[in-house]
SERO-4910 file (N, C-alpha, C, O; in steps of 0.05 Angstrom, whole numbers):
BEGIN
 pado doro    nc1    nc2    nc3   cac1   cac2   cac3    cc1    cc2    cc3    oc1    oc2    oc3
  Unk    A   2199   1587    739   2208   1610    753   2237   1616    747   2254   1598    749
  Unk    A   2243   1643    739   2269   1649    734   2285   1662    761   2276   1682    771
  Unk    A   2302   1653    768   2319   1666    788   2338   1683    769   2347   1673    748
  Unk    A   2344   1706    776   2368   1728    769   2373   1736    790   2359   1743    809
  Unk    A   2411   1735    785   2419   1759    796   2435   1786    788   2453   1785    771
  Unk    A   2428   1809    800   2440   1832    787   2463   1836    816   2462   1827    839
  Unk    A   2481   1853    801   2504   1862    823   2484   1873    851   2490   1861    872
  Unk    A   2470   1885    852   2464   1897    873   2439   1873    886   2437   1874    910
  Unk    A   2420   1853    874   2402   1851    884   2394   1817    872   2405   1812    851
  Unk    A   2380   1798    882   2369   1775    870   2342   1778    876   2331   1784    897
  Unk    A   2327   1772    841   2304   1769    840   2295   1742    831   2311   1727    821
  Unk    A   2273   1737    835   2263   1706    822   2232   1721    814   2222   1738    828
  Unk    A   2217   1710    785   2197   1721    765   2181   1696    781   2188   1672    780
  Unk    A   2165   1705    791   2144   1684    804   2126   1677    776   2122   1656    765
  Unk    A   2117   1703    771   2086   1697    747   2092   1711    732   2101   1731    743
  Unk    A   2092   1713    699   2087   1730    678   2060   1734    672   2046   1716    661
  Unk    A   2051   1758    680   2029   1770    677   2012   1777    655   1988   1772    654
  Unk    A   2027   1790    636   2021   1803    618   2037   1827    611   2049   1840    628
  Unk    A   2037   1833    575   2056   1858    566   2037   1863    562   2016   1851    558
  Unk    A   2045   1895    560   2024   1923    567   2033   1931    543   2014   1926    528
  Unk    A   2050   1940    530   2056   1950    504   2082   1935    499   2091   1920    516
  Unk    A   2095   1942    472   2125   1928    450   2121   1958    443   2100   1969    440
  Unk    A   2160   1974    438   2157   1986    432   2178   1978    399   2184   1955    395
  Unk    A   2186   1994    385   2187   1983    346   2219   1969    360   2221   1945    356
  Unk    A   2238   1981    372   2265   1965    383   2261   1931    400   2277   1912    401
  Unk    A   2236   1935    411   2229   1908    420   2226   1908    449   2214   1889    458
  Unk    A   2234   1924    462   2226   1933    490   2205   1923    503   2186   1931    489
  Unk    A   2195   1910    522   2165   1907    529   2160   1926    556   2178   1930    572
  Unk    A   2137   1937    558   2131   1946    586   2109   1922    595   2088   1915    584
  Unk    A   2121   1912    618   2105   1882    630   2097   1883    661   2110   1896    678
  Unk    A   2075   1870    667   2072   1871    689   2075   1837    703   2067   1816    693
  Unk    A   2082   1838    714   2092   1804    729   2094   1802    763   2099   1823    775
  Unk    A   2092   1786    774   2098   1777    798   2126   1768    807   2137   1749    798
  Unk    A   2136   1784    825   2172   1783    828   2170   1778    866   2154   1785    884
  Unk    A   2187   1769    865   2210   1774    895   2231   1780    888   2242   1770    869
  Unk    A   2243   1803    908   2266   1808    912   2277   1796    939   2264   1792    959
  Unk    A   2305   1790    934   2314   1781    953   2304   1765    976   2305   1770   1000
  Unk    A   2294   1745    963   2273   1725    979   2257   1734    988   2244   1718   1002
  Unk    A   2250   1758    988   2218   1771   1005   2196   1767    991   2197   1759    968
  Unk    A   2177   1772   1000   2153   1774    991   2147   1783    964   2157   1803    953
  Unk    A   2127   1763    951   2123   1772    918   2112   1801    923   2106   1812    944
  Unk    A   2111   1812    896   2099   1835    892   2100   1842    873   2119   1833    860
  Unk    A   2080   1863    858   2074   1860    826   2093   1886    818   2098   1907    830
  Unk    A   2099   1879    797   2126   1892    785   2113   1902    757   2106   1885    741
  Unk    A   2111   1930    750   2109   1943    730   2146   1949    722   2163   1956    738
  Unk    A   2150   1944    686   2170   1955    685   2176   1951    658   2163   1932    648
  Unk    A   2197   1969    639   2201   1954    614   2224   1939    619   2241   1940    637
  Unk    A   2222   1919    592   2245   1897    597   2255   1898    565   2242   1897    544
  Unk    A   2287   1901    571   2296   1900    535   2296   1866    522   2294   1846    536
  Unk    A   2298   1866    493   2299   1842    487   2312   1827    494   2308   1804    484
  Unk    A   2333   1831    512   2345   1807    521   2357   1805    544   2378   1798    553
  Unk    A   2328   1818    555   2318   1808    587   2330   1825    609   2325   1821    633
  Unk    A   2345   1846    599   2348   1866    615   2330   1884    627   2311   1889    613
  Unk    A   2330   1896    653   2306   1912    662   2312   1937    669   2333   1939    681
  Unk    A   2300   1956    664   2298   1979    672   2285   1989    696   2278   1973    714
  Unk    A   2281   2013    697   2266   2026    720   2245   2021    733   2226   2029    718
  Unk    A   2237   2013    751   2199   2005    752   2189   2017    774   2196   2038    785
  Unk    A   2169   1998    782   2150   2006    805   2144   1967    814   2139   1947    802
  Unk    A   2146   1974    841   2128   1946    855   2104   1957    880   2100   1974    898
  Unk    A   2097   1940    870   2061   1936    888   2058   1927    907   2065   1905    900
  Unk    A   2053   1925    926   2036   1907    948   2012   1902    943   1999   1915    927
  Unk    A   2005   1888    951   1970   1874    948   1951   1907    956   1934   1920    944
  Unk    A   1961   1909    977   1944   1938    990   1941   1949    966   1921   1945    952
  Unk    A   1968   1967    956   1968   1985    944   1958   1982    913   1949   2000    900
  Unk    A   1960   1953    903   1950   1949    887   1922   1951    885   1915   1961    863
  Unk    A   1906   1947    900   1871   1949    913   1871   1984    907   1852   1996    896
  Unk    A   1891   1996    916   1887   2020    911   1894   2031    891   1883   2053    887
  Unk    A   1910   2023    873   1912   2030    853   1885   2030    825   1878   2046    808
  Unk    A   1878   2003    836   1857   1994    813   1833   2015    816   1820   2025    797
  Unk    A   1829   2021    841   1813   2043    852   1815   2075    838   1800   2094    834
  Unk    A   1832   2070    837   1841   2101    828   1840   2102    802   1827   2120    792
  Unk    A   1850   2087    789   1845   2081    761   1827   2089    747   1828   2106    729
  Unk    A   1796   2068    762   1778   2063    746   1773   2092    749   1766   2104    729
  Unk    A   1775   2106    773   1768   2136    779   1779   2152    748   1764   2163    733
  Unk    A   1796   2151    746   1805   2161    724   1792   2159    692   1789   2173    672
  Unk    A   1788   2139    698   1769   2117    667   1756   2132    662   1757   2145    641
  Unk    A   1732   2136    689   1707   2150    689   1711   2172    687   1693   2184    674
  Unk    A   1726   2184    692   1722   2213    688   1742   2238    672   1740   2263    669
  Unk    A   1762   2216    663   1779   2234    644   1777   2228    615   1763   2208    611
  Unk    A   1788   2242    590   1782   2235    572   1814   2232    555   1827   2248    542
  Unk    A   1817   2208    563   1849   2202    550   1854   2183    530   1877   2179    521
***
């Protein structure tokens, strides 16, 4: 488990999940299991530069994750992307 801290915030990388895409600079968009500031894990969509910097993201709750996957597959089925 990695602990970081940024000026504004401490995170610790509970689980590496899986990368979702590499873009040709080396960028990953990843999804992983994080706490912030000692709270509660929660799943973290986000890209990360090669040398481990992070950008913008999104975090999950378990709920919303349930809902998300929901919505998804909704999409699977019925769009053509």
């Amino acid at each position: 488990m990695d602990i970081k801290k940024d000026n504004r915030f401490k995170y610790k990388l509970i689980k590496k999940v899986g990368v979702i895409s590499r873009n040709q600079a080396g960028w990953t968009k990843e999804v992983n299991i994080v706490s912030y500031n000692d709270k509660k894990s929660v799943i973290d969509i986000r890209i990360w530069s090669p040398n481990n910097k992070m950008s913008r993201g999104i975090t999950i709750d378990k709920k919303d994750l349930k809902t998300l996957i929901k919505l998804l597959k909704k999409v699977e089925k019925k769009e053509n992307l």
